[in-house]
N, C-alpha and C positions, 0 to 999 in steps of 0.2 A: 602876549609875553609868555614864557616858557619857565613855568615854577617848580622848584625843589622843594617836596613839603618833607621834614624831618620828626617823627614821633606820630604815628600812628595808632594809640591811644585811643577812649571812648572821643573825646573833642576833635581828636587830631584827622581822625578817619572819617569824620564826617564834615569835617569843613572841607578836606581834600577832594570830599567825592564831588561836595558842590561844586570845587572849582572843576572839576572833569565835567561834571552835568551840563556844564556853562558854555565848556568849548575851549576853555582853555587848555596848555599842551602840560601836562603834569609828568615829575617826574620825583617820587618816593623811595623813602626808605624807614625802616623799623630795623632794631635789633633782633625781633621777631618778625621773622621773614613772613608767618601764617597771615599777619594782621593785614599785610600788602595786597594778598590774593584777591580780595571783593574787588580792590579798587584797581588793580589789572586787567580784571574783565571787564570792570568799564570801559578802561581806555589809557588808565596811566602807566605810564613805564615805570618798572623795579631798577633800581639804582641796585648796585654790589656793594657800596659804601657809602657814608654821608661824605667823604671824601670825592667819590667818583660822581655821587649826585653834584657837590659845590661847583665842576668843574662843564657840567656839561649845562649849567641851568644860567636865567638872566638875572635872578632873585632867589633866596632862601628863605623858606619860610619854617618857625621851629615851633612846636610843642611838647615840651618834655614837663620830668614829672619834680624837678624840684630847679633851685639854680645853680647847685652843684653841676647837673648836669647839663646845664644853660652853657657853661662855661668852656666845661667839655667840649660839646660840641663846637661851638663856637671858634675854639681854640685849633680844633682839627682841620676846619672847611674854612678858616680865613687864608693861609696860602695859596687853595685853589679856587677859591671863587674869580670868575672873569673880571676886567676891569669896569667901572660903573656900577656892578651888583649892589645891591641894598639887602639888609635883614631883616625880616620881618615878626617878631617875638611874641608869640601868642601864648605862649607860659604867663601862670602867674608871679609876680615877682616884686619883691620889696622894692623901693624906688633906690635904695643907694645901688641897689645890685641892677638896678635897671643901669644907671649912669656908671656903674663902673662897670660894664658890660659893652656900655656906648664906647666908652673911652679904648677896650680894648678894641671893638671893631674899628673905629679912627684910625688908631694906632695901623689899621690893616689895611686902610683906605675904602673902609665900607660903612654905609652911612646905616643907623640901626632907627627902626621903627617901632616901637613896643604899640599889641593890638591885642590888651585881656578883653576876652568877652562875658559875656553873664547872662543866663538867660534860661542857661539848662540844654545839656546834650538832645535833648529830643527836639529842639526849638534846629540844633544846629544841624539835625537832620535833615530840617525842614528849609534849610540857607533863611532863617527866618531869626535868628539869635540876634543882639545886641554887640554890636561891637565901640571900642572905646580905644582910639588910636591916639598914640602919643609920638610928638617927635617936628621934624621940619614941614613946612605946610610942601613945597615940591613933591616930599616921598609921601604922604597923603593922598596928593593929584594924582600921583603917580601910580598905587596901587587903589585908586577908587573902583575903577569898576573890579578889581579882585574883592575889595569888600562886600562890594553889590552882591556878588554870587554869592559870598558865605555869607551874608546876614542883611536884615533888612532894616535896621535902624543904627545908623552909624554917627557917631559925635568924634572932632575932634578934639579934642582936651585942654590940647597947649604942649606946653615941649615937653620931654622927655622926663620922664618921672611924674607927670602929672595924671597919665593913664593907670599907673600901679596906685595910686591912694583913691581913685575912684571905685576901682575894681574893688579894694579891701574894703571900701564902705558900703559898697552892694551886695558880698561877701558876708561882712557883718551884720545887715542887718536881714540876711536871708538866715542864718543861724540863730540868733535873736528871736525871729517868726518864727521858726521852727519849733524850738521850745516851747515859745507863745502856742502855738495852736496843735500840742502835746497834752498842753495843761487844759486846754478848753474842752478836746476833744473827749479825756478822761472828766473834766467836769460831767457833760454832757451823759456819758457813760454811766457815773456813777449816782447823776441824779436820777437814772432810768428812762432816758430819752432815746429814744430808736437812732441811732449812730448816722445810718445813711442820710434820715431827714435834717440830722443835726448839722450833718457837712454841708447838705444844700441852704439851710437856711444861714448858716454863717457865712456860707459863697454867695448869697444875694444878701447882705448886711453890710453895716461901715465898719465890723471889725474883721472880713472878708482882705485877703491878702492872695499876692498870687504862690507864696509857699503855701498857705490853705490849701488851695486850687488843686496845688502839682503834688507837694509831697506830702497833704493832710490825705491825700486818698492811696498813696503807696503803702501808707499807716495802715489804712482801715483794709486795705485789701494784703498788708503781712508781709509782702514781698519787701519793704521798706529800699526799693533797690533803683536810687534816682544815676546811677553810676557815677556816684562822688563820695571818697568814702573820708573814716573819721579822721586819720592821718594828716588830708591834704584843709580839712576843716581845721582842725588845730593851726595849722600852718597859717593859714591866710587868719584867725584870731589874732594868732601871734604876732603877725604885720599889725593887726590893728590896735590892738595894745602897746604895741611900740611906738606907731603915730599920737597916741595920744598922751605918753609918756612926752613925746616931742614935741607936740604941738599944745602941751596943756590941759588939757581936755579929758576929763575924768569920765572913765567908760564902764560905769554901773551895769548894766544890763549885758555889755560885752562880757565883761568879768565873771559875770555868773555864769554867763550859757559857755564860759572856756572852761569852767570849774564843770560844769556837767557835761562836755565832749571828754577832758580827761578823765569823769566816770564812766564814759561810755567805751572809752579803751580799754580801762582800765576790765571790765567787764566783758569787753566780746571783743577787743586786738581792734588795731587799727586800721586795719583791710575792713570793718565791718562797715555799712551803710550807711553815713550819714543821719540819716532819719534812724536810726537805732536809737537814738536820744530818746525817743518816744518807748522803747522799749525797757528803757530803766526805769519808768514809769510804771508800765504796766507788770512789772516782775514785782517791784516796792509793795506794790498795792493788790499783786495777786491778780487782776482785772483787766483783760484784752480789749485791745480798741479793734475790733473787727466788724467789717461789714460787706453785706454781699452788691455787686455790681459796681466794682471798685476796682480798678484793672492795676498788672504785676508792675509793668513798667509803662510808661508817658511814649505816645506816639507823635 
């Protein structure tokens, strides 16, 4: 099949390459035309428009950066998508925005598929990411082996809206972790424990996590640059504090680590790192979590 991938992004550019690595016939676009160039040389074609993409492709696939611009696009490339086309929504996205999202593309005669994944940009490098497809079991069948190539562990959910409250719980409790092993790593630190052996020994223990793993060592080695920054972390809290307003469900530990993302904007803007949570830490206390053989970014 012949895909239009829309948002070429740190996720968006690297699940598109896998679908090109794979053999499929890819067909791109960004508002940044720069972002397009890697994946041209591969082999995908540059669209002149998410318009001129919708029209020449058999499926659209989108990743953007909020669902404002969900909407957008959506709204642009529903008159010209072919007849049959499906959506494929790999943006993060609150479940009501999911289904009112669905409801417009009906409205267009296109069947929508929401597909967040989780797992970390460097996993999706590797078409080795996690994917979490929500929607009709046909458009699942339908793009299975598209999953295949971008990632290697695929579930599907159930209908529509049920892929956006798993993602915000995978979401929540990788922020959660994060925090958690801020606080351990300056424990460690300030009890005068050699940092590096303290990462490995908590990475071989039961209070060992895979944020430990990936971005307890972007910590230690400063870069703190897992390419997710505070902005879009806030964001997905925010989903999650609203599900459990909805659904009952008193979210202590959420609540804290949204009160310490909004010191972490508050502090270095919301472009900054993710993992700078650990850096409001280390400013409070005077006392760096550094260590050597600990690399900038996750390959």
């Amino acid at each position: 099949m012949h895909y239009g991938y829309i948002g070429l992004g740190n996720l968006g550019a690297a699940c598109a390459g896998c679908l090109v690595k794979d053999g499929f016939k890819v067909t791109v676009f960004d508002l940044n035309r720069n972002l397009a160039e890697p994946l041209v040389a591969q082999g995908a074609v540059l669209a002149t428009s998410a318009e001129d993409l919708a029209a020449s492709v058999d499926h659209v696939i989108t990743c953007l950066p909020s669902p404002a611009v969900s909407e957008r696009v959506l709204r642009n490339i529903l008159p010209h998508m072919k007849p049959a086309a499906s959506w494929v929504e790999m943006s993060t996205l609150g479940r009501d925005e999911v289904l009112k999202l669905a409801a417009v593309a009906e409205a267009g005669g296109v069947q929508m598929m929401e597909l967040p994944v989780t797992g970390g940009v460097h996993l999706a490098y590797q078409g080795k990411i996690t994917m979490l497809a929500g929607g009709d079991r046909n458009l699942y069948d339908l793009h299975y082996k598209a999953m295949q190539a971008m990632g290697d562990r695929i579930f599907h959910m159930g209908p529509l809206g049920s892929s956006s409250i798993i993602k915000v719980i995978t979401n929540m409790l990788a922020f959660i972790h994060l925090k958690a092993t801020s606080e351990a790593l300056m424990l460690a630190k300030r009890g005068g424990l050699d940092l590096g052996q303290a990462w490995h020994a908590i990475a071989a223990s039961s209070g060992n996590s895979f944020v430990h793993e990936t971005e307890g060592a972007l910590i230690l080695n400063g870069s703190y640059d897992i390419a997710f920054n505070i902005d879009l972390a806030l964001k997905d809290l925010g989903f999650a504090l609203g599900f459990g307003k909805e659904f009952g469900v008193p979210l202590d530990l959420a609540s804290m680590t949204n009160q310490t993302y909004i010191a972490a904007k508050a502090a270095y803007g919301g472009e900054a790192q993710s993992p700078m949570i650990a850096k409001l830490l280390e400013d409070l206390l005077g006392t760096d979590l550094r260590a050597d053989g600990f690399p900038a970014r996750l390959e």
